[in-house]
C-alpha positions in Angstrom: 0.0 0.0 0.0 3.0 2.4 0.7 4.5 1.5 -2.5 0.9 2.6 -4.0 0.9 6.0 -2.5 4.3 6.8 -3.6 3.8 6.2 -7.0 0.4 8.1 -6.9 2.8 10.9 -5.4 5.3 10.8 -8.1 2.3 10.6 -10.9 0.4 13.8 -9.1 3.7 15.5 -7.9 1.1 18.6 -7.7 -1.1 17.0 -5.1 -4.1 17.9 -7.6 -7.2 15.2 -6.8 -4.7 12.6 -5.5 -7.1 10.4 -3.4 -6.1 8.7 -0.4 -6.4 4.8 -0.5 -9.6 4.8 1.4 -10.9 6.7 -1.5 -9.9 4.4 -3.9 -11.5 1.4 -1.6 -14.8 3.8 -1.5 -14.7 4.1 -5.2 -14.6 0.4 -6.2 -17.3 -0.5 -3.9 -19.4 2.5 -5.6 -18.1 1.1 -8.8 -19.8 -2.0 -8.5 -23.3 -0.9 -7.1 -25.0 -1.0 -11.0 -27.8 -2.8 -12.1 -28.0 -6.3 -12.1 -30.7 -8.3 -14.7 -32.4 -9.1 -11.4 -32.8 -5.7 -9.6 -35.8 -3.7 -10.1 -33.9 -0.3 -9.3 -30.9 1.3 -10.1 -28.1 2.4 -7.2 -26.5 5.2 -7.5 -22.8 5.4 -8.8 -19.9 8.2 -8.7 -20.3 10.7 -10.6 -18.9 10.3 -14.1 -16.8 13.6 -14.0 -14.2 12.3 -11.7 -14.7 8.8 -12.0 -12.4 8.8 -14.9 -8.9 9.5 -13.6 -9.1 7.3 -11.1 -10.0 4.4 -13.6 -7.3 5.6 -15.5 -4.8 5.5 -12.0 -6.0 2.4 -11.4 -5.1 1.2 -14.7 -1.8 2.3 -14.8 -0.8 1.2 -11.4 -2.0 -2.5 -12.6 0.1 -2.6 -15.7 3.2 -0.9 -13.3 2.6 -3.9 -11.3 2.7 -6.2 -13.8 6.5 -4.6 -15.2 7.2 -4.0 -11.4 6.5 -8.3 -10.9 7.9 -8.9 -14.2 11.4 -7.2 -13.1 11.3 -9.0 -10.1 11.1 -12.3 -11.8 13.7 -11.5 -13.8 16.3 -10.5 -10.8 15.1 -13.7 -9.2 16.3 -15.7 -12.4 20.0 -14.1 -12.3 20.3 -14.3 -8.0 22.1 -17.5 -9.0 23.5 -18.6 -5.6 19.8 -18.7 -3.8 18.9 -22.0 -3.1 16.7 -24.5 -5.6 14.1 -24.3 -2.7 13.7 -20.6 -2.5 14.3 -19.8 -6.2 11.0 -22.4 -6.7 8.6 -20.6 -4.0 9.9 -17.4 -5.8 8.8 -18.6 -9.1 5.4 -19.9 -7.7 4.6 -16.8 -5.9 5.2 -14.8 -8.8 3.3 -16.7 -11.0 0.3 -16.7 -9.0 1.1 -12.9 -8.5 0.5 -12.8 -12.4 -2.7 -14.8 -12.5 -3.7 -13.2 -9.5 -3.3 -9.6 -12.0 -4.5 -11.4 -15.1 -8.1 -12.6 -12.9 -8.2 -8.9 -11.7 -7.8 -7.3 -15.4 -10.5 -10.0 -17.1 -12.8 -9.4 -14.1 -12.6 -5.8 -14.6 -13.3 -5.7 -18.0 -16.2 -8.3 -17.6 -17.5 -5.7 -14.9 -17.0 -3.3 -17.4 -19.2 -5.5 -20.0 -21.9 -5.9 -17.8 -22.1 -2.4 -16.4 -22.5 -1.2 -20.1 -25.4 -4.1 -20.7 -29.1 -2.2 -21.2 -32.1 -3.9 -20.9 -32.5 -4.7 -24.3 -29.2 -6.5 -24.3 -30.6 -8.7 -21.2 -33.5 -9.3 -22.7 -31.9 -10.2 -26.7 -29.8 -12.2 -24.6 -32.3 -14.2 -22.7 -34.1 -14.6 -26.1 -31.1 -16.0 -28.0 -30.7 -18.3 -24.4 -34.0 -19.5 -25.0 -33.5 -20.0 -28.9 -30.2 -21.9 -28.3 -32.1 -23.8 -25.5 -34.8 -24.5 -28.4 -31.9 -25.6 -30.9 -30.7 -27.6 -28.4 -33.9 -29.8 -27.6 -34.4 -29.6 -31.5 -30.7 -30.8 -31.6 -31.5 -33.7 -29.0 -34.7 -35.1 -31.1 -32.5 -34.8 -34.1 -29.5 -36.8 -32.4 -32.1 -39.4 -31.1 -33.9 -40.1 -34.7 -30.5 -40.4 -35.9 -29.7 -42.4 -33.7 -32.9 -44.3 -34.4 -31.5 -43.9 -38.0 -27.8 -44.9 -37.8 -29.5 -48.3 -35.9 -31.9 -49.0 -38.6 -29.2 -48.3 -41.1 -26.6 -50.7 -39.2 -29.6 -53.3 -39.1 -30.4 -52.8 -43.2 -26.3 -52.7 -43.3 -26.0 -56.5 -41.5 -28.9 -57.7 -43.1 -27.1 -56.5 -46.6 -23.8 -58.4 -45.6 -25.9 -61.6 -45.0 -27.5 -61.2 -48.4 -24.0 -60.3 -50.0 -22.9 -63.7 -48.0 -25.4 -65.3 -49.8 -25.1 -63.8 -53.1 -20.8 -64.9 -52.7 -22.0 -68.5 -51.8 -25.1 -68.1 -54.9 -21.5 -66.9 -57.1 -18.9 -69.2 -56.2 -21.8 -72.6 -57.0 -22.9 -70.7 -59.9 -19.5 -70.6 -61.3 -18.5 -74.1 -60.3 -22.3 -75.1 -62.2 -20.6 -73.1 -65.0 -17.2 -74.7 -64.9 -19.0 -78.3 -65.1 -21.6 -76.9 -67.8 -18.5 -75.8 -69.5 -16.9 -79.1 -69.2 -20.1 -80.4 -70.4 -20.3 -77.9 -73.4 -16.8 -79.1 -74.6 -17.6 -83.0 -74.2 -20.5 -82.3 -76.3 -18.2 -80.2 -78.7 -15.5 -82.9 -79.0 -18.9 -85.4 -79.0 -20.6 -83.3 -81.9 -17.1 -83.6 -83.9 -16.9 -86.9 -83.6 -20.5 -87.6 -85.0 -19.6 -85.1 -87.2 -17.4 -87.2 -88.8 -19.1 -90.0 -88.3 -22.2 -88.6 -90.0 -19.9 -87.0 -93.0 -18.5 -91.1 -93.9 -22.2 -92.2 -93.5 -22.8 -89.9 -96.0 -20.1 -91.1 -98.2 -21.1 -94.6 -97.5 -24.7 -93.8 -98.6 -23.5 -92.5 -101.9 -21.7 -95.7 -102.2 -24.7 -97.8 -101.3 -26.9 -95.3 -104.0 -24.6 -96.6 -106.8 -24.7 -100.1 -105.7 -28.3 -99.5 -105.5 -29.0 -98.3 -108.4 -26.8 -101.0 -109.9 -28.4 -103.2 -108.4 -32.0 -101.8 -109.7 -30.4 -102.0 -113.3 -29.5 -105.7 -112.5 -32.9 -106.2 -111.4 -34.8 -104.3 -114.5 -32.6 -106.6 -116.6 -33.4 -110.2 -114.5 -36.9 -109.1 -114.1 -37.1 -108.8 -118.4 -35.3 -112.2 -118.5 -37.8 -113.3 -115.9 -41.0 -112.1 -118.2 -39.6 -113.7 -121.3 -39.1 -117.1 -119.5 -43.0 -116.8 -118.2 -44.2 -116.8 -121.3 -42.2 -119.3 -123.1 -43.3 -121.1 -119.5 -47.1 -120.2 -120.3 -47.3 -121.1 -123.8 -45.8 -124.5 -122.6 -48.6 -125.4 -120.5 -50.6 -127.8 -121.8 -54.6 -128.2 -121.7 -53.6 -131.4 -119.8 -52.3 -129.0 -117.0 -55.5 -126.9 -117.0 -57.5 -129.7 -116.6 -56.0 -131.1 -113.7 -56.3 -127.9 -112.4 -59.8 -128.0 -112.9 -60.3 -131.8 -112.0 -58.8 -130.6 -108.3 -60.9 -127.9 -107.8 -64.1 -129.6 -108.7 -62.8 -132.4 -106.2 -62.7 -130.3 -103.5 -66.2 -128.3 -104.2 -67.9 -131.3 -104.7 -66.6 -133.1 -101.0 -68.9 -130.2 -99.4 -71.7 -129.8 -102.2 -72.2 -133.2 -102.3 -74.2 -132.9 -98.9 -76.6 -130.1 -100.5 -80.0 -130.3 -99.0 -83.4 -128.9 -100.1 -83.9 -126.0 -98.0 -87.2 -123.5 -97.8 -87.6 -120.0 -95.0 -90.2 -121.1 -92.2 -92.8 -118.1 -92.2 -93.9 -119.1 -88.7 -90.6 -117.8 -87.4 -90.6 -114.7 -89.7 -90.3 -111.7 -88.3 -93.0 -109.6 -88.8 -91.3 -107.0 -90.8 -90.2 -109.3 -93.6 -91.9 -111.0 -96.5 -91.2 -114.6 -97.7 -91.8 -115.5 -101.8 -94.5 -118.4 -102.2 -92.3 -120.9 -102.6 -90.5 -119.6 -99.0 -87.2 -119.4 -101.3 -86.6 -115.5 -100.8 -87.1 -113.2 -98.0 -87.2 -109.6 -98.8 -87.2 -107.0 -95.3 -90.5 -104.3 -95.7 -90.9 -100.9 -93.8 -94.0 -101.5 -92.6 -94.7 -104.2 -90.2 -97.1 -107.0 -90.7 -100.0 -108.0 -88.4 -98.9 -112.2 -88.4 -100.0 -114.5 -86.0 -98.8 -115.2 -83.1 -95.6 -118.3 -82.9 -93.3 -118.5 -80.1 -90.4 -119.4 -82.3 -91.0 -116.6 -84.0 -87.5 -113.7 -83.9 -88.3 -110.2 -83.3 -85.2 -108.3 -85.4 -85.7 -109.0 -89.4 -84.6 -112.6 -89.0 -86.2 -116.1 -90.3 -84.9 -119.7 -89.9 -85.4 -122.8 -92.4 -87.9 -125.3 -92.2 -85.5 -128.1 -92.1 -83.5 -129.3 -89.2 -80.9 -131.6 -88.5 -79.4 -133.2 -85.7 -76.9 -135.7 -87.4 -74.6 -135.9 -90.7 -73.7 -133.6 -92.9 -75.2 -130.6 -94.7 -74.9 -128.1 -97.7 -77.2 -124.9 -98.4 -76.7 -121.7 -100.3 -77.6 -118.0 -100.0 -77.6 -115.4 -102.7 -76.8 -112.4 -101.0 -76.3 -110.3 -104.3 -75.6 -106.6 -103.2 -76.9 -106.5 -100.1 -74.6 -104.8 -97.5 -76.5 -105.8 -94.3 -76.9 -109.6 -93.3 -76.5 -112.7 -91.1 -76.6 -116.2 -92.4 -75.4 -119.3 -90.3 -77.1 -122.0 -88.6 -79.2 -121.7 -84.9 -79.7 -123.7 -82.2 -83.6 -124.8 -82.1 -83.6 -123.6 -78.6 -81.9 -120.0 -79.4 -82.4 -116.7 -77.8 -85.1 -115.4 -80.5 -85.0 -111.8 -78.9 -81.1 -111.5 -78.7 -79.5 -107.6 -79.8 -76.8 -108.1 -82.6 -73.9 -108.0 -79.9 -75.6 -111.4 -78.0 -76.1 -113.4 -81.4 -73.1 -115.9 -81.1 -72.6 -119.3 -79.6 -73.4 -118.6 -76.0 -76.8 -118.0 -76.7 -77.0 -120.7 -79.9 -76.0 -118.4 -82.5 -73.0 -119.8 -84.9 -73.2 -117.1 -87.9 -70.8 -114.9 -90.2 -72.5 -111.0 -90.7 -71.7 -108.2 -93.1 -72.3 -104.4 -92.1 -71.3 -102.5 -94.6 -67.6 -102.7 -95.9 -67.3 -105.2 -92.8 -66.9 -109.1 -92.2 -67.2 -110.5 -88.6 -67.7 -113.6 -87.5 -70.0 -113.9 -84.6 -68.0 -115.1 -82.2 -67.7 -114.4 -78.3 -65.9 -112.0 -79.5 -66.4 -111.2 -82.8 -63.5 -111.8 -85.2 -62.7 -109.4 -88.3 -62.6 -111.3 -91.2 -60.7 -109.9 -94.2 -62.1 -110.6 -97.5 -60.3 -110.1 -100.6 -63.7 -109.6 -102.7 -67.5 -109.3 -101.8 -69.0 -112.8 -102.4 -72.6 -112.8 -104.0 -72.9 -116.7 -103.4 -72.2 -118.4 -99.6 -72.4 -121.7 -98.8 -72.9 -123.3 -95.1 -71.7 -126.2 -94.5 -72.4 -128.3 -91.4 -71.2 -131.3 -89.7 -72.9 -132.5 -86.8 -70.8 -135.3 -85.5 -67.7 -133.5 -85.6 -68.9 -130.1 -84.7 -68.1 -128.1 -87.4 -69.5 -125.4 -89.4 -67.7 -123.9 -92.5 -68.5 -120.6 -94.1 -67.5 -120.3 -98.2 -67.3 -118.0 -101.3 -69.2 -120.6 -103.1 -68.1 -119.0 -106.2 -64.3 -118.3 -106.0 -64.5 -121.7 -103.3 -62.5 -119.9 -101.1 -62.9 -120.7 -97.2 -63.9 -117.8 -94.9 -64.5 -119.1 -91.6 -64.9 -121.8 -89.8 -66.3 -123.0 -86.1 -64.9 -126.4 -85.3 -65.5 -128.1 -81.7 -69.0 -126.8 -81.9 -71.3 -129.4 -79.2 -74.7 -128.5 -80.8 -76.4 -131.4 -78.3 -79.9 -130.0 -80.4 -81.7 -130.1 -83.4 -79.9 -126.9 -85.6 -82.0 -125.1 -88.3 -80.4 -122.9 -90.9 -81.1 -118.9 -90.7 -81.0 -115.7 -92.2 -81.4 -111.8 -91.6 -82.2 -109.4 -93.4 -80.4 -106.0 -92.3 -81.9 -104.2 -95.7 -84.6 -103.8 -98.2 -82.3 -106.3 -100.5 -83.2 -109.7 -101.3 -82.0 -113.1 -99.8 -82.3 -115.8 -102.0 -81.8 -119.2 -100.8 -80.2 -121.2 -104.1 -79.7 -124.8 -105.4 -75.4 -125.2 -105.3 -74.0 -124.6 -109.1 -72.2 -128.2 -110.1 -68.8 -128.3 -111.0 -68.9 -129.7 -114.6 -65.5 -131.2 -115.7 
């Protein structure tokens, strides 16, 4: 404090307004009675017309201080015999000596801030306090949705890694697939070459087998004219001797089965009432409108008759003209036959043993029916039956050509001959044409 006063007394060697150093302890506490943000009212302070020096005084004095403390740290660096000990608390007490002058000089000015802060300052300042609180709860809701964000992102991020996992694994099979399909593809290649080649000597072979061919076509053109020539020198040898042998056999054989002809004539009792038998009950022609007959039991109900002749023994022979007619049945029955029988039950189960034509088509009326293939339409067939050894034989009686037979037949009955009528076309039953030699 002494050192204070003496440098106020060499500053103001003229003892003009040099204050005492109560008076400088009653002007800082005046100094600091200003208004607050919280006070209502505002205290008075020195007057402003000789406040002024005495900020300027005190000014100066701090910054002599500061050279004054500043010298003295420097004699203390060049006492060089003090102890370590003493040289240290130097240099600490001057250092705080200096932060203790630094505080003073920032807490003046800051006084000095706040004593020049209006009302409107306070207030702008509380505003922007309650704007940067704002910002920071806005800041807050922001860092939590990122947050929020970053772990959704992180999940999406994982969940992408497993799926590029998968899509590594999906790559690495899809290119070993593609190193065995391309193994594959060149087997095939060197495969494809091969039959290739292959194919290309086939080819040359066929050429080869074309000319032999076609060789072998001339050959044949030439044999087949050799062949002609020697068929006529061989026809114009035969002999009428030959022909007639020919003949003599073929008579033979017709007349074994013709041999047994019998005289046959169509019952009328067992006529179906659509059809119409000639006087003489040789022919039986099939009407559209029906006839009002008396009643017979063994009469058939579908367009069919049977013969008035039976027989239970030996052999026998008859003939039907059939002429163009491209629906009928002709065969022998069983006496005790199924008169009312659809087409489909007329066979030997229910004492039917016939051959039928419907159309362009032979059947035999077996269980089941057989196809029977027929090089021509006959216009003449004979029946032939034999009782003892169950057989009956169907013919073309005019080219005497066999077309079916049922053999193992056990009639155990009396069997009548029969026809049907599947069209407005005549039947004609017909005396067997002799084989003249």
């Amino acid at each position: 404090m002494e050192m204070t006063q003496s440098v106020y007394r060499l500053l103001d060697s003229g003892g003009v307004n040099r204050p005492s150093s109560d008076q400088y302890e009653e002007a800082d506490a005046t100094e600091v009675d200003i208004k607050t943000p919280y006070s209502g009212q505002r205290k008075e302070g020195p007057n402003p017309q000789h406040s002024g020096p005495w900020k300027t005084i005190a000014m100066c004095l701090g910054l002599l201080c500061a050279v004054l403390l500043s010298g003295i740290t420097v004699l203390s660096f060049e006492v060089r015999g003090t102890k370590i000990s003493h040289n240290n608390q130097m240099k600490g007490t001057s250092q705080v000596q200096a932060s203790s002058s630094d505080l003073r000089n920032e807490t003046a000015q800051l006084q000095d801030s706040h004593n020049h802060l209006s009302e409107t300052d306070i207030m702008q300042l509380q505003r922007d306090y309650s704007n940067l609180k704002t910002e920071k709860s806005n800041l807050q809701i922001s860092n939590k949705n990122l947050v929020r964000e970053k772990s959704q992102l992180q999940y999406k991020y994982d969940n992408l890694n497993r799926e590029k996992s998968q899509l590594q694994a999906n790559y690495s099979n899809l290119n070993s697939e593609k190193s065995q399909l391309q193994d594959r593809y060149n087997d095939l290649s060197s495969e494809r070459s091969r039959l290739q080649t292959s194919y290309n000597n086939l080819n040359s072979e066929k050429s080869q087998l074309q000319d032999r061919y076609n060789d072998l076509n001339s050959e044949k053109s030439q044999l087949q004219g050799r062949l002609n020539t020697t068929a006529a020198k061989k026809d114009e040898l035969t002999t009428a001797a030959e022909k007639d042998e020919l003949l003599r056999r073929f008579c033979e054989a017709k007349m074994d089965v013709t041999q047994y002809a019998v005289e046959m004539a169509l019952d009328p009792d067992t006529a179906d009432d659509h059809l119409t038998l000639s006087a003489d009950g040789k022919q039986v022609v099939r009407e559209n409108t029906r006839q009002h007959l008396p009643y017979s039991a063994k009469r058939f109900l579908y367009y069919a008759v049977q013969g008035t002749q039976g027989f239970s023994s030996g052999r026998s022979y008859y003939e039907v003209q059939v002429n163009v007619s491209r629906s009928w049945e002709l065969g022998v029955v069983r006496e005790s036959c199924n008169r009312r029988a659809v087409a489909s039950g007329r066979n030997p189960n229910n004492g039917y043993w016939i051959i039928k034509r419907s159309g362009s088509s032979y059947r035999a009326g077996a269980a089941p029916s057989v196809l029977l293939s027929l090089k021509e339409d006959p216009e003449r067939v004979g029946v032939f039956v034999d009782y003892d050894a169950g057989l009956v034989s169907f013919y073309d009686a005019d080219m005497w050509a066999l077309v079916y037979s049922f053999k193992g037949v056990s009639f155990r009955k009396k069997m009548y001959p029969y026809l049907y009528a599947g069209d407005s076309f005549p039947l004609s039953v017909v005396t067997p044409v002799s084989c003249v030699l």
